[in-house]
N, C-alpha and C positions, 0 to 999 in steps of 0.2 A: 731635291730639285730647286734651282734658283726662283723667286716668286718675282713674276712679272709686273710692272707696275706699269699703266699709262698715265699720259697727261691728266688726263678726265679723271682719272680714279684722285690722282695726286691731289689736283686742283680743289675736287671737292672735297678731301679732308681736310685740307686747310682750309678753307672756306668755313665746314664747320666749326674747327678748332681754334677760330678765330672771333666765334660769334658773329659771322659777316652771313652764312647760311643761315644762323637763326638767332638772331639778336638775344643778349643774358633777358632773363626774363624779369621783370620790376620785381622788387622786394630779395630775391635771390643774392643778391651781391654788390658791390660797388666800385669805383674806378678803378680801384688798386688788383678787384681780379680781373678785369678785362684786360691793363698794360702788364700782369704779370701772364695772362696767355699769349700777348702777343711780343713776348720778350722783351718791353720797353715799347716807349711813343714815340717817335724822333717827336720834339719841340721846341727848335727853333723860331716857329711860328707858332705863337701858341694858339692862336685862334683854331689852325691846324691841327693839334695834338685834341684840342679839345673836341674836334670835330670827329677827328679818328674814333674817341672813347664815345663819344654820347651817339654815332650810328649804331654802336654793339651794345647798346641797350636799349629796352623799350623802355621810353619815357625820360630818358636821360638827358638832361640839359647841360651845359656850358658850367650852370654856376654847380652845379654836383663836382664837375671833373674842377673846379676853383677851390673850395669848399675842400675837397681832400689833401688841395694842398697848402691854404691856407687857415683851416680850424681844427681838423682831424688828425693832420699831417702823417695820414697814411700812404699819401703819393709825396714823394722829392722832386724838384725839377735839377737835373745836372748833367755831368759829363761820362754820359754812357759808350756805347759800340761806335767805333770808328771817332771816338772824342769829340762826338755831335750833342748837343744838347737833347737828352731824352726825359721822360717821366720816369722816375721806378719806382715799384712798392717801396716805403721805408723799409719795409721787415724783409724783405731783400737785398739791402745794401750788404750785409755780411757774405752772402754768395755776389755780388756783381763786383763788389770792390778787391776783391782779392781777386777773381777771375782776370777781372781788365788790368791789375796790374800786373800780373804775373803773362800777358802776351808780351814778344817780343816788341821792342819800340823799332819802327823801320829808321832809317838813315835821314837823319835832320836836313831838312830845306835849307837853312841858314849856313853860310859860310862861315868856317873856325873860329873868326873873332868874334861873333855873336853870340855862337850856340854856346850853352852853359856845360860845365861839365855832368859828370855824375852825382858829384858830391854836392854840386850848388845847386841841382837842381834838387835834392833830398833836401838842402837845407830851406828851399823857397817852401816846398809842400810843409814842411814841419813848422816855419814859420807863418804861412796861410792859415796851418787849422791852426794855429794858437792866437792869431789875430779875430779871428772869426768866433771864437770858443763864448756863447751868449752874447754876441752881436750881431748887428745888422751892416754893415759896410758897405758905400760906395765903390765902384772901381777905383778913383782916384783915394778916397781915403785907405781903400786897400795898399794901394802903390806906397804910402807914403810907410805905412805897417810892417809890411812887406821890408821895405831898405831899411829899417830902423833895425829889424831882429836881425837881419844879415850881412848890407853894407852896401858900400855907394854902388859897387858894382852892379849890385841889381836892378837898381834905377835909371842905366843909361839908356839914354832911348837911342836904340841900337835897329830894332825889331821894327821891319816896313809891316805895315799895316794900313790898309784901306787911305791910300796918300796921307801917311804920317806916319811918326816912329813911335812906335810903344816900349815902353822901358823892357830890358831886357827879360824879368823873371816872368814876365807875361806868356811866356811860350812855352811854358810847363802849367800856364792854367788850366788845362783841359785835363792834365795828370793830378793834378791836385784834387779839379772833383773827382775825376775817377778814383782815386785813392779815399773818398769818404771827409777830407780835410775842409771843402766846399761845396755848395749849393744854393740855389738861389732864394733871395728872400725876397718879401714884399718890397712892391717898387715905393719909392720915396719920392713924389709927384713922378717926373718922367725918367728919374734916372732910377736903374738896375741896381737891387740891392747884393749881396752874399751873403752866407752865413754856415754856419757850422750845422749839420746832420745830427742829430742826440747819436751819444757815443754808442759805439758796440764792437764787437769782436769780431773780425774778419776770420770767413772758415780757412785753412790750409789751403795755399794755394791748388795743389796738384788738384783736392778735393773738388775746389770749386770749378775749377777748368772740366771734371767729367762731369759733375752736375751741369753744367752752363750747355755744354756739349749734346747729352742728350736731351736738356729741354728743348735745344734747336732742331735735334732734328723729331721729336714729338710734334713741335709747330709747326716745323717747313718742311720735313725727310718726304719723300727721299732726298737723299744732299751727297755729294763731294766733299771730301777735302776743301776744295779750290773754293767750292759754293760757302764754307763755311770760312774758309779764309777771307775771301770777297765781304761776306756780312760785317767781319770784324776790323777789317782793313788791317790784316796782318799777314805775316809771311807765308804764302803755301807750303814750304818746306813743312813749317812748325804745327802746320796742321796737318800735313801726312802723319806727323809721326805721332800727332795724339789720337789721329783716328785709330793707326797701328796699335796705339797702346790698349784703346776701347775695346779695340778687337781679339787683344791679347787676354784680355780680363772678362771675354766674351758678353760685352756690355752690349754691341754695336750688331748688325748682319746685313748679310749685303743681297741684294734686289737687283735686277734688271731694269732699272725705268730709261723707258724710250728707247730703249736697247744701249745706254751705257751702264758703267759700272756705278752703286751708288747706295748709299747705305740710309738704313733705319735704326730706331733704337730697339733691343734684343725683344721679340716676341711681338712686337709693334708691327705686328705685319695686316692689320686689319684696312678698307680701306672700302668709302660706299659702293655699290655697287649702280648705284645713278648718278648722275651728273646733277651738278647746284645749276637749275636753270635761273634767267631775271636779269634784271641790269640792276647797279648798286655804282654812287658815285664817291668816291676813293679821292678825300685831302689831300695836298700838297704833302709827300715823304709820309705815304701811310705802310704803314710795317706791310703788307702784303706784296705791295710790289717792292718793295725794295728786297726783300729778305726771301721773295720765290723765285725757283729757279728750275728749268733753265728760259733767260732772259728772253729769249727770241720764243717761246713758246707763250710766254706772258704777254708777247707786245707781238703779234702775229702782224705779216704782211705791212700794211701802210702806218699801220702802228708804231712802229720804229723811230720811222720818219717823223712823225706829228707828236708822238707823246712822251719821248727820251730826248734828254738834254747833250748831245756830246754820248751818246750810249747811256747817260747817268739816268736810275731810273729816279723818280719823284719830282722833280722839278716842275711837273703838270699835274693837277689835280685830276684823275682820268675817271671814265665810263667801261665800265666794266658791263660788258652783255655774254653769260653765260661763266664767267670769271676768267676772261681773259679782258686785254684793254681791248677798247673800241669804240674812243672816243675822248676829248677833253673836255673839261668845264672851267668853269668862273663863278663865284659870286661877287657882285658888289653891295655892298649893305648900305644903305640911307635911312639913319634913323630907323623905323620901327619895321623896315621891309627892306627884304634883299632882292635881287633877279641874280636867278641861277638861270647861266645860258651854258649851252651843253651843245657841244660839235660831234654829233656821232661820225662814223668814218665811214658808213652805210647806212643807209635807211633803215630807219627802226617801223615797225607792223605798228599795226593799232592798238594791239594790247600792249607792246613794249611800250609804245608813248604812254599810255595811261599808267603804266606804271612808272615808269619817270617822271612823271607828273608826281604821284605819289613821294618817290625818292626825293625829290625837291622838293617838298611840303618838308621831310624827316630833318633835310638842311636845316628850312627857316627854323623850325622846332627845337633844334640843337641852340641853334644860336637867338633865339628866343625873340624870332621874329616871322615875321609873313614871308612867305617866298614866291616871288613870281617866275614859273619858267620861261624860259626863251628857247627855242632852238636853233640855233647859227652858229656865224663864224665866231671863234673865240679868240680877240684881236691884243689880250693878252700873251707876251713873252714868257718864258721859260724864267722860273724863281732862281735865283745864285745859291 
């Protein structure tokens, strides 16, 4: 018989499996396992990504999640899922990098004279990591690296970006890190550095595509196809047919949640039998909403409206009461105290306020400061 899955059940495994039901405990582990449970950080914002790791631990601060990436260098900052800038464990670039290049690439934005071919864009990645190979690089000193291994071609600034042209080979830099050729280094006063990842050996691709696979849905299942294709920003087709293959190799099974069709990884059928009650406030592009699904279940009723960008989830830093949204927030930091102001979408009881109170204490803690809450409007826009 098909095993039934609800929202609640779903909701509260991931919640645990994310450390978001029961924060890692001090001494137990460090940054690199909390972004490898949560399949990567988006970090774009880094103050965000940092924010993401140090709620899923007790006692974890900002300069911990710095510190792994700049002494340890057990975390990388680069170009993960959907070639967004995320953290990964180092010791996972062998599974992430073969994985993401082996998705298909969708149909280039850029009109025919811009976009590069196949072959130029192999020879920019292969000229990236040998530019970077024990350096620190600027963008513009990259640029200049960049056209010297390949040729003028590369360097035309062809490529709109943010009102201005960026030289052509720029539009495969997000393949580049994801291929392991780049990532980010120590800033150089305010400008962004790159640099090379220490070498290793990429697993087989097909390999790494069913590992990557069933860590997803460990984390997030029950999933879709669609739900897994959405995460990756790649083709549904191409994830029908590796779900089909999971399930040919009888990796994968399949579940009823909510009453669609949707699958777990093989034997994965356990699931609490209570609900994660509380409220918990969730960074700007924090893996849970972004990577749970189904979307209208996460963002219930006036939710939609107030805390999705264009449908996109993250772009609000949201209040989670009971784990779904229900609610946005803000911090502004001044010097050595932040105000975290928090818009629930309904009245919170007395004990939720106290404990949002608490939650906003865990913020300033993070970022290694006092936090004053506020409760109102939150007169902040939606992040790009």
């Amino acid at each position: 018989m098909t095993r039934r899955i609800s929202w609640r059940e779903a909701s509260a495994r991931r919640l645990e499996r994310q450390f978001l039901a029961n924060p890692l405990a001090a001494g137990t582990g460090g940054p690199e396992e909390i972004v490898a449970a949560m399949l990567g950080t988006h970090a774009q914002v880094p103050s965000a990504a940092e924010m993401s790791v140090g709620i899923r631990a007790e006692g974890m601060t900002r300069t911990a999640v710095r510190a792994a990436l700049a002494q340890d260098r057990s975390l990388v900052r680069t170009h993960g899922p959907r070639g967004t800038v995320h953290l990964l464990p180092a010791r996972e670039l062998p599974l992430w990098t073969a994985a993401l290049t082996a998705i298909p690439s969708g149909r280039s934005p850029f009109p025919p004279d811009i976009r590069l071919t196949g072959e130029q864009a192999a020879q920019v990645v292969t000229a990236v990591g040998e530019a970077l190979d024990g350096v620190c690089l600027t963008l513009e000193e990259l640029d200049e690296q960049v056209v010297a291994r390949t040729g003028p071609w590369a360097g035309d600034r062809v490529m709109p970006a943010f009102q201005d042209l960026w030289p052509r080979w720029r539009q495969v830099l997000h393949r580049a890190g994801q291929s392991g050729a780049l990532c980010f280094g120590p800033n150089r006063g305010r400008k962004v550095t790159y640099t090379r990842p220490p070498r290793f050996d990429p697993l087989p691709p097909a390999e790494a595509l069913r590992r990557l696979l069933l860590r997803y849905l460990t984390a997030y299942g029950p999933a879709t196809p669609q739900d897994f294709a959405k995460w990756l920003a790649a083709p549904s087709g191409w994830a029908v047919g590796l779900f089909e293959e999971a399930l040919g190799e009888a990796a994968v099974e399949e579940v009823l949640f909510e009453g669609r069709r949707a699958w777990v990884a093989a034997g994965d059928t356990g699931f609490p039998a209570e609900p994660v009650r509380g409220v918990r406030l969730l960074p700007y592009f924090d893996a849970y909403v972004i990577a749970a699904q189904p979307r209208e279940l996460l963002f219930p009723g006036a939710a939609q409206g107030r805390a999705l960008a264009g449908g996109q989830a993250g772009n609000f830093p949201v209040l989670l009461v009971d784990g779904v949204v229900a609610g946005v927030w803000h911090q502004r930091r001044r010097g050595r105290r932040t105000t975290v102001t928090v818009e629930p979408l309904d009245r919170l009881t007395a004990r939720r306020t106290r404990e949002l109170g608490e939650r906003a204490e865990r913020v300033g803690e993070v970022l290694e400061a006092t936090a004053e809450l506020v409760i109102g409007e939150v007169r902040t826009g939606a992040h790009a």
